[in-house]
C-alpha positions as CSV (number, residue, x, y, z in Angstrom):
1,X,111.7,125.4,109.7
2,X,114.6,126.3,106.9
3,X,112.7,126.8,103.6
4,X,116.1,127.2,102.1
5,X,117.4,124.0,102.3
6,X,119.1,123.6,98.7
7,X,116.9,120.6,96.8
8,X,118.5,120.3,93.2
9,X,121.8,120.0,94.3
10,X,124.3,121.6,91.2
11,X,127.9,119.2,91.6
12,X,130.4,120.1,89.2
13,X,129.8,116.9,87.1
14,X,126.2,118.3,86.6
15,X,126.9,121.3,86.1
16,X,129.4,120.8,83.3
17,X,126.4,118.0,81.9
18,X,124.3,120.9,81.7
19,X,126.4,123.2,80.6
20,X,126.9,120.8,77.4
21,X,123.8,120.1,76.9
22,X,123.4,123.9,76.3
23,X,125.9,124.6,74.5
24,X,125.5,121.5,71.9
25,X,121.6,122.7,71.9
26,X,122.6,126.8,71.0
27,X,124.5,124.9,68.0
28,X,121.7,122.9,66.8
29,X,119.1,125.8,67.1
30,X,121.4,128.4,64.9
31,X,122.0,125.5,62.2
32,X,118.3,124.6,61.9
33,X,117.6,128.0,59.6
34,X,121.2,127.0,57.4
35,X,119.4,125.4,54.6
36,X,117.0,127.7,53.9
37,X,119.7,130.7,53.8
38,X,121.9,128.6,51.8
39,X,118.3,128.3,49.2
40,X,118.5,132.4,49.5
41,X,121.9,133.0,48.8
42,X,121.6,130.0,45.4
43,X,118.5,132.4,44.8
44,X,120.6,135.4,44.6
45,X,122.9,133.9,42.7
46,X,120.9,132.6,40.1
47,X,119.1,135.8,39.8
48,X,122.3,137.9,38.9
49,X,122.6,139.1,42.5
50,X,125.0,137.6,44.7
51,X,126.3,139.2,48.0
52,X,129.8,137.9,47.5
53,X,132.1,137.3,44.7
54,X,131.7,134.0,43.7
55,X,134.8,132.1,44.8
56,X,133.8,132.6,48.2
57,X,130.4,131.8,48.0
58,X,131.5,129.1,45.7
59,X,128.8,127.0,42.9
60,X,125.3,125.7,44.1
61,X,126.8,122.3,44.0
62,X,129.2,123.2,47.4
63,X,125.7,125.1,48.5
64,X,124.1,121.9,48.8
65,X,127.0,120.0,50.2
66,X,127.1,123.2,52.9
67,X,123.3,122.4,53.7
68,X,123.9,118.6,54.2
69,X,126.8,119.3,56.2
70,X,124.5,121.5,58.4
71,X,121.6,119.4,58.9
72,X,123.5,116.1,60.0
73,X,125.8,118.6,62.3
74,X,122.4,119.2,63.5
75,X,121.6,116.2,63.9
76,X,124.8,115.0,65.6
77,X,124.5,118.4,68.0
78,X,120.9,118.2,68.9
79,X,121.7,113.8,69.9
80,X,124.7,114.9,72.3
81,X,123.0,117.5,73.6
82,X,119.7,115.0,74.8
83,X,122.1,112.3,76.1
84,X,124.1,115.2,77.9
85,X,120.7,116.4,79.4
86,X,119.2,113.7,80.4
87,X,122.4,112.2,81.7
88,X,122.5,115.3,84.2
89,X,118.8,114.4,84.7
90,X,119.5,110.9,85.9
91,X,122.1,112.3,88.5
92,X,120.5,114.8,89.7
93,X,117.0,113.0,90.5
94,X,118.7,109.7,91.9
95,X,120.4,112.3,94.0
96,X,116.8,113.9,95.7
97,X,115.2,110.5,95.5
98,X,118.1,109.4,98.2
99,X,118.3,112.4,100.3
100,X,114.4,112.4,100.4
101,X,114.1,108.9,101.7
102,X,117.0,108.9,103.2
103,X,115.3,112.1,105.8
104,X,112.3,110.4,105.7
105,X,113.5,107.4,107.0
106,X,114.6,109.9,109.9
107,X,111.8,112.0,110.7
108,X,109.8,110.8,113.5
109,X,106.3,108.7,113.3
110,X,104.0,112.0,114.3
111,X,105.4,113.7,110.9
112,X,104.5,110.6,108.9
113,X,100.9,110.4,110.5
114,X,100.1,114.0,109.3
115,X,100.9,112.8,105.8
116,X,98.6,111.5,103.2
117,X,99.9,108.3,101.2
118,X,98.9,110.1,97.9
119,X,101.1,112.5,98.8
120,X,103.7,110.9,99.6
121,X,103.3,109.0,96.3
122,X,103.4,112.3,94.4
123,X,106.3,113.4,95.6
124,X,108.4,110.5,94.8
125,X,106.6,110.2,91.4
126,X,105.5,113.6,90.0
127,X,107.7,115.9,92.2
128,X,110.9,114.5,91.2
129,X,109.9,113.2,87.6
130,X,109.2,117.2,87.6
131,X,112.7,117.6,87.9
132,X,113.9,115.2,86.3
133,X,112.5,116.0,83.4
134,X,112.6,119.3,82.8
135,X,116.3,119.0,83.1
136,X,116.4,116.1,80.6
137,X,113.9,117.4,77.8
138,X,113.0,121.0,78.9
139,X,116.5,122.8,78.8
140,X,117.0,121.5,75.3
141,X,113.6,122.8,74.5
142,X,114.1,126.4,75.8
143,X,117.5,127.2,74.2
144,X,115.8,126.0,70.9
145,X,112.4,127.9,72.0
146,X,114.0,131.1,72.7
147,X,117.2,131.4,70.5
148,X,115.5,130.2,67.0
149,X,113.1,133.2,67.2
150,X,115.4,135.8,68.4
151,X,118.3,134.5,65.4
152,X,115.8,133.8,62.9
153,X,114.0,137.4,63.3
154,X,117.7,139.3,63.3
155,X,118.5,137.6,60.1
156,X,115.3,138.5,58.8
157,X,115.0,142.0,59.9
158,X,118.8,142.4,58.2
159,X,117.8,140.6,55.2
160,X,115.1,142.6,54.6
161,X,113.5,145.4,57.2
162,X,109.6,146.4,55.7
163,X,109.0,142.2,55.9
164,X,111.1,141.9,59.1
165,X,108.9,144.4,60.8
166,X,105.7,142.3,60.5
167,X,107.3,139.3,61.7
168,X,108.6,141.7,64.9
169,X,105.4,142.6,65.6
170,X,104.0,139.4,65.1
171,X,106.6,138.3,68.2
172,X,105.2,141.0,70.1
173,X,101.9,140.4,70.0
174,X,102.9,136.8,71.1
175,X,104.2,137.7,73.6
176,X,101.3,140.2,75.4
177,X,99.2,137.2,74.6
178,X,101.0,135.2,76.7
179,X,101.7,137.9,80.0
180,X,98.5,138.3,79.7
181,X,97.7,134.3,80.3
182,X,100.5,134.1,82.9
183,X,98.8,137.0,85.1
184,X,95.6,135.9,85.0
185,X,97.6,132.4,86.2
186,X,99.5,134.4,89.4
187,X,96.2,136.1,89.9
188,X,93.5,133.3,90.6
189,X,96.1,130.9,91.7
190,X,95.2,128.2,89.5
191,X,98.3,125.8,89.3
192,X,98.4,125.6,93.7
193,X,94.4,124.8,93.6
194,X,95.2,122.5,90.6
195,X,98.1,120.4,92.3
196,X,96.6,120.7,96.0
197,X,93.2,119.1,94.4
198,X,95.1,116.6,92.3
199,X,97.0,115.4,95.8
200,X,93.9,115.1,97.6
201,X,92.5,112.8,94.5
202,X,95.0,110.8,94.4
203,X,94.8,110.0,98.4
204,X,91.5,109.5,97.7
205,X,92.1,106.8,94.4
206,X,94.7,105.1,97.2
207,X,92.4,104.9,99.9
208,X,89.6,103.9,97.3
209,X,91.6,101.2,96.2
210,X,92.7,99.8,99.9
211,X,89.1,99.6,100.3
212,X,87.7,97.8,97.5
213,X,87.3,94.5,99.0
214,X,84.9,96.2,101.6
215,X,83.2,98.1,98.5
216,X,82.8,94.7,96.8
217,X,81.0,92.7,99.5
218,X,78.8,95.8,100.1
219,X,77.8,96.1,96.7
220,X,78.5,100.4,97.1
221,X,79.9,102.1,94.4
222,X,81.7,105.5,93.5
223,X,78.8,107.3,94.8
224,X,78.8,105.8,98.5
225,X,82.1,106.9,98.6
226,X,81.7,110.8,99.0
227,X,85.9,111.5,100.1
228,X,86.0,109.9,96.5
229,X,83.1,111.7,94.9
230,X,83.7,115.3,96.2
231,X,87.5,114.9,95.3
232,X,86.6,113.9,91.8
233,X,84.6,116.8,91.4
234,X,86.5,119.2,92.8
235,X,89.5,118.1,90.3
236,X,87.1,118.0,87.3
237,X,85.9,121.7,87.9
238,X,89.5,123.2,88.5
239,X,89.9,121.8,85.0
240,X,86.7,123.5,83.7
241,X,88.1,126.7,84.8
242,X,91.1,126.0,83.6
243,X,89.9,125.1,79.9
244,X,87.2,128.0,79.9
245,X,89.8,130.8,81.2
246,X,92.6,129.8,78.8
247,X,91.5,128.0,75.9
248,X,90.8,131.2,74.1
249,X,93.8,133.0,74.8
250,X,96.3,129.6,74.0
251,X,94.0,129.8,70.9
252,X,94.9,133.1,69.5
253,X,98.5,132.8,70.4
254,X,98.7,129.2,68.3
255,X,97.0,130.9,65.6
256,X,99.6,134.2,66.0
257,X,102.4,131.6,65.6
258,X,101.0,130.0,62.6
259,X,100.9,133.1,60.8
260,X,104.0,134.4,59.5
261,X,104.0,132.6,56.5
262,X,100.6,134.1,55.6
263,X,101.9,137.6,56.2
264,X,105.1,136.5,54.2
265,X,102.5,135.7,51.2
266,X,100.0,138.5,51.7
267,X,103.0,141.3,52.2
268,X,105.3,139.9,50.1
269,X,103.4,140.1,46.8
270,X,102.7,144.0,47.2
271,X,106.3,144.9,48.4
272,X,108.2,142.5,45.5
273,X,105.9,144.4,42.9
274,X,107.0,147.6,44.9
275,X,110.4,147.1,44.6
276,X,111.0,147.0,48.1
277,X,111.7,143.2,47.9
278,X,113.1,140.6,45.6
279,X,111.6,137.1,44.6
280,X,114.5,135.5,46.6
281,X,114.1,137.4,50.0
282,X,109.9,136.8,49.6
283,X,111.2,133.2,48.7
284,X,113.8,133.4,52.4
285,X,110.8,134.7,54.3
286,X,108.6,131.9,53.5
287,X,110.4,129.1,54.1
288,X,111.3,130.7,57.5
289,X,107.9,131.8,58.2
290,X,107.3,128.1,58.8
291,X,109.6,127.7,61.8
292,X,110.3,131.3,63.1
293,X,107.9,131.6,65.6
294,X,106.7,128.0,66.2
295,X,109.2,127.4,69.1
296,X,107.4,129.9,71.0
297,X,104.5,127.4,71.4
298,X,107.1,125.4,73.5
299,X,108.7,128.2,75.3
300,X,104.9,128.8,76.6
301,X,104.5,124.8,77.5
302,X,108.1,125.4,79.2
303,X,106.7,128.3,81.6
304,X,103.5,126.5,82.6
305,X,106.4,123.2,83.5
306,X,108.5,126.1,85.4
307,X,105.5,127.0,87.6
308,X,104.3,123.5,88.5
309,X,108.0,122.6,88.9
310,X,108.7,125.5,91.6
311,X,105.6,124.0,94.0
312,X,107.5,120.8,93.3
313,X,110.5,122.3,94.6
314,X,108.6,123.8,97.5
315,X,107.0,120.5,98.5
316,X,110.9,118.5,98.3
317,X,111.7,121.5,100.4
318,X,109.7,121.0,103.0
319,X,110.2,117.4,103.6
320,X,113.7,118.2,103.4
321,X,113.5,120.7,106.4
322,X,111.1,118.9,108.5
323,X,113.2,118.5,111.6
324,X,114.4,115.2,112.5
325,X,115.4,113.9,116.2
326,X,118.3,115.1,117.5
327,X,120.4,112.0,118.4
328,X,123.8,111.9,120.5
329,X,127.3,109.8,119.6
330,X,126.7,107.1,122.4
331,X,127.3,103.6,121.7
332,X,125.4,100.7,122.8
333,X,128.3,99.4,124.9
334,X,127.8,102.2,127.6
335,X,124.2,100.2,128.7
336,X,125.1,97.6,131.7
337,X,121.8,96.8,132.5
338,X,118.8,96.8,130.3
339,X,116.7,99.4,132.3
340,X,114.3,100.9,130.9
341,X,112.8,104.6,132.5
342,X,110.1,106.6,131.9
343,X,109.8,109.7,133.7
344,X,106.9,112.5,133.1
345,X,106.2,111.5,130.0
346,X,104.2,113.3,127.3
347,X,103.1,113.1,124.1
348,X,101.0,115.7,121.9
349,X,99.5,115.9,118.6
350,X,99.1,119.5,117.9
351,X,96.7,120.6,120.8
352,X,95.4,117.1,121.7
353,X,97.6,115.5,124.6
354,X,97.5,111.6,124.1
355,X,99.8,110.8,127.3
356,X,100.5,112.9,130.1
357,X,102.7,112.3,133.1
358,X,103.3,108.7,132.7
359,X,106.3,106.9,134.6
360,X,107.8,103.7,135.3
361,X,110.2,101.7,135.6
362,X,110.8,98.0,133.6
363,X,113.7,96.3,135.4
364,X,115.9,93.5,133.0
365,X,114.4,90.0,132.9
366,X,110.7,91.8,133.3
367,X,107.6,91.8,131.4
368,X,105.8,94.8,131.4
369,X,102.2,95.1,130.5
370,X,100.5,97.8,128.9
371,X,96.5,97.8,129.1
372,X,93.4,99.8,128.5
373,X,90.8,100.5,126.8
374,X,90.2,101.5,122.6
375,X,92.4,105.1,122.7
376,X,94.0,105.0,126.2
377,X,97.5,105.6,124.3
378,X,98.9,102.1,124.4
379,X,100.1,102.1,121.3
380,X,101.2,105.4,121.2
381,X,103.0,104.9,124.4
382,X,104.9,102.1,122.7
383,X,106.1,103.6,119.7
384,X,107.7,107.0,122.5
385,X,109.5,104.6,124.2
386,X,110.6,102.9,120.9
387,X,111.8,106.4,119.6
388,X,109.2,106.0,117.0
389,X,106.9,109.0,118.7
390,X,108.1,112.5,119.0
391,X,108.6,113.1,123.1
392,X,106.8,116.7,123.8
393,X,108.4,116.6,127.4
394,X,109.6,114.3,129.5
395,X,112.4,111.5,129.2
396,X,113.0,108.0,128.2
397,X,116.0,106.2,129.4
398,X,117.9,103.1,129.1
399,X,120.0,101.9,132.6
400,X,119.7,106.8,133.0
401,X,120.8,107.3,129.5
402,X,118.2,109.0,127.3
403,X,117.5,107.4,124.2
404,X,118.4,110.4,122.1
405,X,122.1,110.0,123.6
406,X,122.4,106.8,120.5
407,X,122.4,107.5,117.4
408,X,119.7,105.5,115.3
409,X,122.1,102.1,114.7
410,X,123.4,102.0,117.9
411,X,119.6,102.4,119.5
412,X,118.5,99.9,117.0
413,X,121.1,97.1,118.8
414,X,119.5,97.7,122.0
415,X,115.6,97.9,121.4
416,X,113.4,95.4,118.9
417,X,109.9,95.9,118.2
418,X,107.1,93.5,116.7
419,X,104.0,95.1,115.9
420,X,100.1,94.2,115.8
421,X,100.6,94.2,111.7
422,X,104.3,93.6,111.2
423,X,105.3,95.0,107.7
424,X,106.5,92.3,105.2
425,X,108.8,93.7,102.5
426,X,109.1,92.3,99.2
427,X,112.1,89.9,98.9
428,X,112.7,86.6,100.4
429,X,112.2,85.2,103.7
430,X,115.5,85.2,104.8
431,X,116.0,89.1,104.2
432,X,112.7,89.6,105.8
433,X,114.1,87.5,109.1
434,X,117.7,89.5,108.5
435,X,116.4,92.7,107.6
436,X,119.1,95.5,107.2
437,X,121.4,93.0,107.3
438,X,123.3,92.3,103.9
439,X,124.8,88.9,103.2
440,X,123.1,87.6,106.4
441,X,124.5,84.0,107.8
442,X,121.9,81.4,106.4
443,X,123.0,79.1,109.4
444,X,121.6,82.2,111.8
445,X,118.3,83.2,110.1
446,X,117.3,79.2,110.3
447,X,118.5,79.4,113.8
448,X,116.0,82.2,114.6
449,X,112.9,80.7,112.4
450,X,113.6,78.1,114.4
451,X,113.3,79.8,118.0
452,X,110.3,81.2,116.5
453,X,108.3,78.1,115.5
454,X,108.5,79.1,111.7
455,X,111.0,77.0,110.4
456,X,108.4,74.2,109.5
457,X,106.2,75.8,107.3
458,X,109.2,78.2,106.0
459,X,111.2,75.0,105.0
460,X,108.0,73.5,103.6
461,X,107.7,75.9,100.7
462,X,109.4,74.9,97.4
463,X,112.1,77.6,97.6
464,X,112.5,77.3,101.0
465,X,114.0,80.3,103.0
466,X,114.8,81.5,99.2
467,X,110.9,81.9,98.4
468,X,109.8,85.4,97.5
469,X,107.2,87.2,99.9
470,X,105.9,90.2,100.6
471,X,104.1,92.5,97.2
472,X,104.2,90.8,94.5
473,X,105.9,87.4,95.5
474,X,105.2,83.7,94.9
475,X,103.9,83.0,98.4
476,X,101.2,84.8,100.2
477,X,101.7,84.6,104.2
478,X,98.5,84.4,106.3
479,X,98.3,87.0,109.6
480,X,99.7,84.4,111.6
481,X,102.8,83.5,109.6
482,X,103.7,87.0,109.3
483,X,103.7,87.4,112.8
484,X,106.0,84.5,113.3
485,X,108.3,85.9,110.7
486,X,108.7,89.0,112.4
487,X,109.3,87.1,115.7
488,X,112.2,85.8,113.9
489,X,113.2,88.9,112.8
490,X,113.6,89.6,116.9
491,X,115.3,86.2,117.3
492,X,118.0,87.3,115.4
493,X,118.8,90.5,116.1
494,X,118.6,89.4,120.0
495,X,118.1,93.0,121.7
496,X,118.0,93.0,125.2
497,X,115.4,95.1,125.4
498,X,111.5,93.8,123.3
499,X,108.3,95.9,122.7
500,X,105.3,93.5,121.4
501,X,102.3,95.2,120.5
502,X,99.8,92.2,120.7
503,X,101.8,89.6,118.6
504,X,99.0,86.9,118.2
505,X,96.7,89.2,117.3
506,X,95.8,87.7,114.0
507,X,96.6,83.9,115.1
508,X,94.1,80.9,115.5
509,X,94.1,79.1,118.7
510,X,96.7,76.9,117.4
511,X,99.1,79.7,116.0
512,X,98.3,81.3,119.1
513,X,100.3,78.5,120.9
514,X,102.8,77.8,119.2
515,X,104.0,82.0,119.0
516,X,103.7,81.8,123.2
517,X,105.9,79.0,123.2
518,X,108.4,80.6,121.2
519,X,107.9,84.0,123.1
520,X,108.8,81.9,126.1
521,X,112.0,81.1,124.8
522,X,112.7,84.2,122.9
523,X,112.0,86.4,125.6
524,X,113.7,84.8,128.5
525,X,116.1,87.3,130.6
526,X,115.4,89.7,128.4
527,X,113.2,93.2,129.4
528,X,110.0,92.7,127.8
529,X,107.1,95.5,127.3
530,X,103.9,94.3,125.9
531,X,100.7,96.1,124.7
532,X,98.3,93.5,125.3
533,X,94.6,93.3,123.8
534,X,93.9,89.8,125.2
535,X,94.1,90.2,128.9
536,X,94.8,86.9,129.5
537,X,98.2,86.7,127.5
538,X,99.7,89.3,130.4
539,X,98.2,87.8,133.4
540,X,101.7,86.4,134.7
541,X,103.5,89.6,134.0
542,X,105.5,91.1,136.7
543,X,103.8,94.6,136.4
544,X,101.0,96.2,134.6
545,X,100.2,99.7,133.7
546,X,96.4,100.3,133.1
547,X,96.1,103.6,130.7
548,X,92.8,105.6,130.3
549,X,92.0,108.7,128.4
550,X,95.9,108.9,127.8
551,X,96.9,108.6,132.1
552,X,98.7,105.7,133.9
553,X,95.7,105.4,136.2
554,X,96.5,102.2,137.5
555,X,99.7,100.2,138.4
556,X,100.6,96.6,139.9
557,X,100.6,93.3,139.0
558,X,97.4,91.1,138.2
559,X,96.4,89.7,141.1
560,X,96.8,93.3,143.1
561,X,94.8,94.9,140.4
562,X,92.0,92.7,141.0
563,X,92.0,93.0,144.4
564,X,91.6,97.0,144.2
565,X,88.2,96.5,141.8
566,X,89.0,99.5,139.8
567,X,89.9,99.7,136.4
568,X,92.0,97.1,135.6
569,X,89.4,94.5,137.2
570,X,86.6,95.9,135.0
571,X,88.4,95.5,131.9
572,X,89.1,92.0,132.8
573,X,85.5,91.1,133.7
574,X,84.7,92.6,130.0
575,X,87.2,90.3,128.7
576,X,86.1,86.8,130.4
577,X,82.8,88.1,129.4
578,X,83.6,88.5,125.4
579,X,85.3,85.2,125.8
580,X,82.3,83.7,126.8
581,X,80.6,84.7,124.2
582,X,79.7,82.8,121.2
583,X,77.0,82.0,118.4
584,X,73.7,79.8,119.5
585,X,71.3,78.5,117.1
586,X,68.0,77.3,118.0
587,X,67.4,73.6,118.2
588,X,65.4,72.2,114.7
589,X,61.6,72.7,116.4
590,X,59.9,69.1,116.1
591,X,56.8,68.8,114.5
């Protein structure tokens, strides 16, 4: 895997942006301290002592017209250099945002199963809005952070050394505070065992949530749920730690940056009375005391952002390297015939085989029927063929060329899937039937609604075709209507090649009847691959493939697979027998 795959990517437009920013930032840092030497020089002045002749230092009026000057140019600098910044900000993060779910969109299904929804949700949330904005309010920040110090203690140390010194080693003593902090930080690792426990909680608060219904009806709370409970805890005692190891130390250096205008008091009395320093540089002292070191409390906030911003990085950058599927430049045109092979194929996860030499062949105008029991690898053998499953070895082809040989659109126009629990995205019904497709033809979505018995219930609603679905719409789909939407969604995109995985799953009996008429019609000459559930929904296919423990074990159509009493037959005896069964009540005893 390439860990240096570049994640903020520096364009010239945000690079001048940034370089803006920081320039327009240096400018309102240096005239921040401007008033307060234009105070010291009216000082000198009035006491009989000015630096310069006095036409170029001109009267105190012009003084205080210099000092207005400067603090609206500061104003004006310090405004252009936050719209610059966060400006550059903007770009750059809509830039990873794409690029990340633009790589996600093409990294196969087995990457996206070893991935927790929390932290996938961090990543597009925290990760970038690290980024985003330490480039829109933390640059600003550290320009001002580290050049106010640095200018304010030259000026001082020039204006006047004995007072300049304390104020030097007040900086320095900041500053050990603060190594000190950042290596007992590198040391005990506490920012990875902070964000790795605040990833896990919030998979945890996600998977909580999902389950809350459940959790309801049970009448459990937090403490049933120990994956909540533990992660909870865990997360409250790295913040313990945290608080207990560097509360003190953050508390001295606050209280070391608060001090320079008490030293300027306590030092400044003895050394005026000395002779070693006048009123007005005591006075210059003070009034800068207030501001000199107090960036540095920012600077520190700045470092901690840094750190949690490079594991940011390092998590971008590793979904940004995961390998993706190799693809090749054919088009769909190249298929003739709508032949689907599988030859030796194999899937692992890690260690764990879940299919293993598995071959067949599903001519055009075919249905093809995948069975077995709870974990045989139906599903998993769907989602290969589909190019939805990483292939460890072995080949899928379509009429001998491998599916790898299209790239993703051109795959995508030969091969349509319906799953158990299609996916409903928010927007309306027709861009759910015409998904991917922008500016659809209305005249074609209500053609395939129609093929797929939907159109009466669809054109029923007030908004019709129009009406908002999926998260947060105005009308909530049952199991059944979903499923019939996403038979649309096949209706119109006619592929001559269709993988169902169980698409009446959630219908009732009448549901049920209506989707297998419309699969009748939808799926007619077409090659069709099923994973079935109900047995009795494949019984007319032209071949079946009975899976166990991950192996095609068994092979044939129905009636041949009853006949050999192996598998296959006792899965269907299992299934007339759970049909059969039902709820009895005793009869009312008479008395």
């Amino acid at each position: 895997m390439d860990t240096q795959v570049t994640v903020i990517r520096v364009t010239p437009l945000v690079r001048l942006l940034l370089a803006s920013a920081l320039v327009f930032g240096a400018v309102a840092t240096l005239l921040l301290p401007v008033p307060c030497l234009v105070a010291w020089l009216m000082l000198e002045q009035l006491s009989g002592n000015p630096l310069w002749p006095q036409s170029l230092l001109a009267g105190p009026e012009q003084l205080c017209l210099w000092a207005l000057l400067a603090v609206l140019a500061r104003w004006l600098a310090s405004f252009i250099a936050t719209a610059l910044s966060h400006l550059a900000a903007m770009v750059v993060a809509t830039d990873v945002r794409t690029r990340v779910l633009e790589h996600l969109g093409r990294l196969p299904m087995s990457w996206h199963a070893s991935q927790t929804t929390g932290g996938l949700k961090k990543v597009f949330t925290s990760d970038i809005g690290q980024i985003e904005g330490f480039l829109a309010h933390h640059i600003p920040d550290a320009v001002s952070a580290l050049l106010l110090p640095v200018a304010s203690l030259i000026c001082l140390v020039l204006v006047n050394g004995y007072l300049g010194a304390c104020f030097v080693l007040l900086f320095v003593l900041c500053l050990v505070v603060q190594l000190s902090s950042y290596a007992r930080m590198l040391k005990g690792s506490v920012l990875e065992r902070y964000n790795a426990a605040l990833e896990e909680l919030n998979s945890a608060v996600v998977e909580f949530t999902h389950g809350m219904p459940v959790i309801k009806l049970f009448n459990r709370g937090l403490n049933s749920f120990s994956k909540m409970q533990h992660c909870v805890e865990v997360f409250r005692d790295i913040q313990i730690q945290g608080y207990r190891t560097f509360a003190p130390r953050w508390a001295l250096f606050s209280t070391l940056t608060l001090l320079p205008f008490t030293v300027a008091a306590v030092a400044g009395a003895p050394l005026y009375l000395a002779g070693y320093a006048t009123l007005s540089e005591v006075t210059l002292f003070l009034m800068l005391g207030c501001v000199c070191l107090s960036p540095l409390t920012r600077l520190v906030r700045l470092a901690g952002i840094a750190s949690e911003l490079t594991q940011s990085i390092a998590r971008l950058r590793s979904i940004l390297a995961a390998p993706v599927e190799e693809t090749g430049s054919f088009t769909a045109s190249v298929v003739r015939k709508a032949r689907m092979q599988v030859c030796n194929l194999r899937v692992c996860y890690g260690e764990k085989t879940a299919l293993n030499n598995i071959s067949f062949t599903a001519e055009p105008g075919t249905t093809t029927a995948i069975v077995g029991a709870s974990g045989s690898g139906k599903s998993t053998l769907a989602c290969a063929i589909t190019g939805l499953e990483r292939i460890s070895s072995g080949t899928v082809s379509i009429d001998g060329y491998p599916i790898s040989a299209f790239p993703e659109h051109e795959f995508a126009s030969l091969i349509t899937t319906v799953f158990q629990s299609p996916h409903i995205f928010s927007g309306t019904i027709a861009e759910n039937i015409a998904l991917g497709v922008q500016d659809p033809d209305i005249r074609a979505v209500e053609e395939a609604a129609r093929r797929a018995h939907c159109s009466q219930f669809i054109e029923a609603l007030p908004n019709g075709y129009a009406s908002r679905i999926g998260e947060g719409g105005e009308v909530h789909l049952s199991g059944g209507q979903k499923q019939r939407i996403a038979l649309a969604r096949m209706a119109y995109r006619a592929t001559p090649i269709v993988v169902l995985d169980e698409a009446t799953s959630f219908a009732d009996a009448e549901s049920e009847a209506e989707i297998q008429a419309a699969l009748s019609g939808l799926l007619r000459d077409r090659t069709v691959i099923v994973v079935a559930h109900r047995l009795h929904t494949i019984a007319r296919a032209d071949q079946i493939l009975v899976l166990q423990e991950g192996e095609l074990v068994e092979q044939g159509s129905h009636e041949h697979l009853l006949e050999k009493g192996g598998v296959y037959a006792s899965l269907w005896q299992a299934h007339h027998k759970a049909r059969s069964w039902s709820i009895r009540t005793r009869e009312a005893c008479s008395c």
